[in-house]
C-alpha atoms as a printed R data frame, in Angstrom:
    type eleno elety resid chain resno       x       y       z
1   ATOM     1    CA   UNK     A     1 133.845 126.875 104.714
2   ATOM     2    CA   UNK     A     2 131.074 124.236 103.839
3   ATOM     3    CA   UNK     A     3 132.193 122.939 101.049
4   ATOM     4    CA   UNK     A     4 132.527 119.220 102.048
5   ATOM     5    CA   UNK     A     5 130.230 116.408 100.923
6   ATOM     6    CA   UNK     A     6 129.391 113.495 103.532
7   ATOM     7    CA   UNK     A     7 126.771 110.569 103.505
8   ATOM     8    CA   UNK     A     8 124.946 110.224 106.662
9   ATOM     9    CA   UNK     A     9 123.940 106.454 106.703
10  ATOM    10    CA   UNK     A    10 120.922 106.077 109.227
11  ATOM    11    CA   UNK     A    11 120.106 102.442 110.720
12  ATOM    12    CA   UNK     A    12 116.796 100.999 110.551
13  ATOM    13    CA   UNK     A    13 116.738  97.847 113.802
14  ATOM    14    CA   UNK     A    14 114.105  95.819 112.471
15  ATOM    15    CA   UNK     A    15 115.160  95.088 108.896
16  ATOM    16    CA   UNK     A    16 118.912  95.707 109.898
17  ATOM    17    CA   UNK     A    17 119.431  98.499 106.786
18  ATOM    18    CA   UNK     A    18 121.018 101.408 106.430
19  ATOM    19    CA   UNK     A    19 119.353 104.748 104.158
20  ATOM    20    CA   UNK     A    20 121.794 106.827 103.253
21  ATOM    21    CA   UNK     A    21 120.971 110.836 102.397
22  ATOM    22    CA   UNK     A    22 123.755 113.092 100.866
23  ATOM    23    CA   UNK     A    23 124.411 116.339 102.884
24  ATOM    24    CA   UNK     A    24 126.077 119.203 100.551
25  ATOM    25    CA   UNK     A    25 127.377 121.964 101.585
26  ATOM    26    CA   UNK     A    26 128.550 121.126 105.257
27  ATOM    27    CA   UNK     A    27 132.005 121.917 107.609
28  ATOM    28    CA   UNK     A    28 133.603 118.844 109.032
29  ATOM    29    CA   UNK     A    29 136.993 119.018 111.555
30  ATOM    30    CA   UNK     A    30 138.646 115.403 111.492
31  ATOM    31    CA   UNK     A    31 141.091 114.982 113.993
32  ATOM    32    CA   UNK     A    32 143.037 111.210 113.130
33  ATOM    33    CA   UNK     A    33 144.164 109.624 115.727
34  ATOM    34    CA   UNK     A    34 145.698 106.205 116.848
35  ATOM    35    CA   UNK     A    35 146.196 104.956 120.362
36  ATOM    36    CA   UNK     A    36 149.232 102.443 120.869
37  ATOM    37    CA   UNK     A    37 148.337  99.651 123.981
38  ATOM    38    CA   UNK     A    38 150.030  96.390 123.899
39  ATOM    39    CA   UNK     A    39 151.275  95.855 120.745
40  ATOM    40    CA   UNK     A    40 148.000  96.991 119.219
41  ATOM    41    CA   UNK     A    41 146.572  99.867 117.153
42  ATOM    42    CA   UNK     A    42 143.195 101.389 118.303
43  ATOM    43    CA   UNK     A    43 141.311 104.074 115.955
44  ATOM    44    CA   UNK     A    44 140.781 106.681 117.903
45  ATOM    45    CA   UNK     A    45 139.670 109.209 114.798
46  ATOM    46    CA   UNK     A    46 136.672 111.771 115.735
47  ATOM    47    CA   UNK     A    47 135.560 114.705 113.660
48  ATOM    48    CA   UNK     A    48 133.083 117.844 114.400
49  ATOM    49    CA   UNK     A    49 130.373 117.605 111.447
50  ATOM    50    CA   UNK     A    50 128.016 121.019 111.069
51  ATOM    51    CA   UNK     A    51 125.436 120.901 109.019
52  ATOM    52    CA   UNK     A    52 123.335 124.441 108.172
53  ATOM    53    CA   UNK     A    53 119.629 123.922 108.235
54  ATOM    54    CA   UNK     A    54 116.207 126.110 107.603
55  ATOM    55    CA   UNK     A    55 112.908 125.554 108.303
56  ATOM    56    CA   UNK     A    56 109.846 126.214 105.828
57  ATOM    57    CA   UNK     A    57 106.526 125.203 106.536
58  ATOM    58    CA   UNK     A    58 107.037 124.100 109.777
59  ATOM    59    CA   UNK     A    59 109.505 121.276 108.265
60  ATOM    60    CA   UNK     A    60 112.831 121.282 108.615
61  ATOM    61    CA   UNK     A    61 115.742 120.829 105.710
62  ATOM    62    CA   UNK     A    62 118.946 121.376 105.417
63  ATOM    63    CA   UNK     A    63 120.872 123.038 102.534
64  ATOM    64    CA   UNK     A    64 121.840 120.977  99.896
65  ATOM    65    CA   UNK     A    65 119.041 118.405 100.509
66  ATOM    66    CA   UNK     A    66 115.645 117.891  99.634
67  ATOM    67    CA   UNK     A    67 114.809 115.153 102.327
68  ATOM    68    CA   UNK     A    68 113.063 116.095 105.702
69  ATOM    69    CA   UNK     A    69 114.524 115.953 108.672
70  ATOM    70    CA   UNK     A    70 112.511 113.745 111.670
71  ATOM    71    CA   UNK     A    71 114.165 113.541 115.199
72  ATOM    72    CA   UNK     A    72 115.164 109.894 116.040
73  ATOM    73    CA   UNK     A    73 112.011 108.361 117.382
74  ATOM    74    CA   UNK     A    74 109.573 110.133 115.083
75  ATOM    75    CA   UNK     A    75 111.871 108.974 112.168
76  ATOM    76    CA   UNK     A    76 111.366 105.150 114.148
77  ATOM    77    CA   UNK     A    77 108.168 105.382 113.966
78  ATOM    78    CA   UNK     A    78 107.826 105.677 110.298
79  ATOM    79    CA   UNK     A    79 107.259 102.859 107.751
80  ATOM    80    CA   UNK     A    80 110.315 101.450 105.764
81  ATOM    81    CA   UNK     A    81 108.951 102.708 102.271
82  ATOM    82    CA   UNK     A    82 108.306 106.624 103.516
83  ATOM    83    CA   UNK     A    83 111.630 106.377 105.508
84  ATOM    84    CA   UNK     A    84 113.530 106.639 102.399
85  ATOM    85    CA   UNK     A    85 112.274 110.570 102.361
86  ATOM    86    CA   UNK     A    86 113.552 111.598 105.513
87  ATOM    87    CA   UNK     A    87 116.725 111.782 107.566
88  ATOM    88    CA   UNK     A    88 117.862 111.945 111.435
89  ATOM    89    CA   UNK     A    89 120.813 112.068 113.496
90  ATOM    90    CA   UNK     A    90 120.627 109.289 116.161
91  ATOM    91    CA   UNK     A    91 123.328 108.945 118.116
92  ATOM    92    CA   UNK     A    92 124.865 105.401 118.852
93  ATOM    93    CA   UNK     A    93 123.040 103.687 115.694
94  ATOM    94    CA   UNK     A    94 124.110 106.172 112.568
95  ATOM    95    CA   UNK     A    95 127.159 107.155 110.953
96  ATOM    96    CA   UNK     A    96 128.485 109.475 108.156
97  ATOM    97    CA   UNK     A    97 131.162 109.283 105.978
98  ATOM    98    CA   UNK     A    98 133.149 112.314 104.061
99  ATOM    99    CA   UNK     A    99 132.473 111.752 100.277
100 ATOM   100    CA   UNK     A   100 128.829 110.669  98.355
101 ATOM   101    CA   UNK     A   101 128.171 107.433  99.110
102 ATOM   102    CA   UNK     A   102 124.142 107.762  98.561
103 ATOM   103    CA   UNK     A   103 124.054 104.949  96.123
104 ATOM   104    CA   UNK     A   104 125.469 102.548  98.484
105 ATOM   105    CA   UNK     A   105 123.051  99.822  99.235
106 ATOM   106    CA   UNK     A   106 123.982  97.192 101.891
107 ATOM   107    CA   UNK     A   107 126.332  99.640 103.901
108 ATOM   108    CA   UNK     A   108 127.844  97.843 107.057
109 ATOM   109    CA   UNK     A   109 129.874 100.630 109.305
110 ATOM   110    CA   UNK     A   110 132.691  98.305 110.386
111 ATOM   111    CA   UNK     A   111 133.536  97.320 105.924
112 ATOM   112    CA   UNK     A   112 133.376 101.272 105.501
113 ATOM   113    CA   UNK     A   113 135.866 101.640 108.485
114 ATOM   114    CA   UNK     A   114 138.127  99.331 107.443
115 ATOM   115    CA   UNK     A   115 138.514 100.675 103.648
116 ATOM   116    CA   UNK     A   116 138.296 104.330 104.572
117 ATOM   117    CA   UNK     A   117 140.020 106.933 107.508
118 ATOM   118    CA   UNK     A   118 136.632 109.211 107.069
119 ATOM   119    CA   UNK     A   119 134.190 107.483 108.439
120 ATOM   120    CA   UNK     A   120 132.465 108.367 112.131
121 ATOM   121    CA   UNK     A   121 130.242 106.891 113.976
122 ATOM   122    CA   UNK     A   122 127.846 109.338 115.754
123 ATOM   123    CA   UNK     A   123 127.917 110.151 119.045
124 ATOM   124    CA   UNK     A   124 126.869 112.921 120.123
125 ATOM   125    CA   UNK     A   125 124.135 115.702 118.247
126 ATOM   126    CA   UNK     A   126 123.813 119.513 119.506
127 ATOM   127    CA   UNK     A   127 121.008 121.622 118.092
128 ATOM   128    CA   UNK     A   128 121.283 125.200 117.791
129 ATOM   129    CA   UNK     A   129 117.905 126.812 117.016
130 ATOM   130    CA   UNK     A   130 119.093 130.902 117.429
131 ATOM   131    CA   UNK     A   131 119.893 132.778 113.857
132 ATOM   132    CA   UNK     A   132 122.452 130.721 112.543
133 ATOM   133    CA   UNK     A   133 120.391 127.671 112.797
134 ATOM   134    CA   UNK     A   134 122.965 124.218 112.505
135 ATOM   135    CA   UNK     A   135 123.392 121.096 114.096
136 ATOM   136    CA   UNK     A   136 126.620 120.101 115.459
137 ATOM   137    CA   UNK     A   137 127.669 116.319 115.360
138 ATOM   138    CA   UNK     A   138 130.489 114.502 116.916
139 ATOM   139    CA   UNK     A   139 131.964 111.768 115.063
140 ATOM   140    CA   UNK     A   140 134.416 108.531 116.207
């Protein structure tokens, strides 16, 4: 158990980029799926991502990383050169992919997608702040 690699790819509106942070260390659940309609093929892939995290200093990281993690609008509301230091999960705008991708500079979701079956969009982020402190993230 967390042994798998992903790149979490977080979308900044205003300049239309993604940052990408590598996550070490995590457990991910794909479930690949296809739905048949009309002579057509839809994706229908989703995966449960966990990632383990700590807090020290009253900032929170997660194992395997040395970036800081911001909820979504505080992470907005920082400027494009410190953004590079931090990460979030926002749901509807990010995505991850299984494998390290952090070099990757002009990612685009929908070219990832089409190359690869591991990459999710995110959807949906749980946060579990009792003794085994994790977040839980559904991918499609």
């Amino acid at each position: 158990m967390f042994t798998t690699t992903i790149t979490v790819f977080n979308f900044e509106e205003s300049t239309d980029k993604f940052y990408p942070t590598l996550f070490t260390g995590t457990e991910i659940q794909p479930d690949f799926k296809t739905e048949f309609t009309n002579r057509t093929t839809d994706d229908m892939d989703m995966s449960l991502l966990i990632i383990k995290y700590y807090i020290s200093e009253s900032k929170i990281y997660s194992y395997g990383n040395t970036k800081v993690y911001k909820t979504p609008k505080l992470w907005d509301n920082l400027s494009g050169t410190v953004r590079a230091n931090y990460f979030t999960f926002k749901p509807g705008r990010d995505f991850f992919v299984i494998g390290n991708y952090s070099t990757t500079t002009n990612a685009d979701y929908e070219v990832f997608k089409s190359q690869n079956d591991d990459v999710f969009f995110i959807n949906d982020v749980k946060v579990f702040r009792d003794d085994l402190k994790h977040w839980e993230i559904l991918g499609y």
